[in-house]
N, C-alpha and C positions, 0 to 999 in steps of 0.2 A: 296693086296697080300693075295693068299691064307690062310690058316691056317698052314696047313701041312708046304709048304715052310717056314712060318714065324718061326713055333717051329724046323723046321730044322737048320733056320738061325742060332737061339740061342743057341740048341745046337753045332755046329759048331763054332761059337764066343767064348764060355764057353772053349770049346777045345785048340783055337788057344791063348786065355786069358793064360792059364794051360802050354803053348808049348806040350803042345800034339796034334797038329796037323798034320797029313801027308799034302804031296805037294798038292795031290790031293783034299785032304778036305779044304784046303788055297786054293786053284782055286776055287771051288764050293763055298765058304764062299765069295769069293769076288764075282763073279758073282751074288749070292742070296742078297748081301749086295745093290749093285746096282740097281738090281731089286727093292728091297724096298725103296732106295734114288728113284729111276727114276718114281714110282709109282704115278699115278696120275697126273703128269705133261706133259703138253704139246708138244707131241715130234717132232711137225711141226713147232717149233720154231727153229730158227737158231744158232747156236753154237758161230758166227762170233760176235766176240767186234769191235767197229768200232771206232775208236779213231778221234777226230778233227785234222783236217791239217793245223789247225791255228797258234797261236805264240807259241814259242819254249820256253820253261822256264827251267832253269837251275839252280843249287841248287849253293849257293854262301856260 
């Protein structure tokens, strides 16, 4: 991630910490926020959890 986005991220964070945040700077804070989660990882992997359709276990 950039620089620039990165020190925007924080400040933005810093804000939303304070409740001084507008709507619009909470939209851009999460969007920047993702960025930096999503950074580096592989985005041709599949989103999809695939669960066993084997035996059924039930909490007793």
């Amino acid at each position: 991630m950039e620089s620039k986005k990165l020190a925007r991220l924080n400040c933005l964070f810093e804000k939303a910490v304070e409740n001084n945040a507008k709507l619009l700077e909470k939209r851009e804070l999460d969007e920047l926020y993702n960025e930096f989660i999503n950074d580096g990882r592989d985005h041709n992997k599949s989103n999809t959890v695939v669960f066993p359709t084997g035996i059924r276990r039930t909490a007793s």
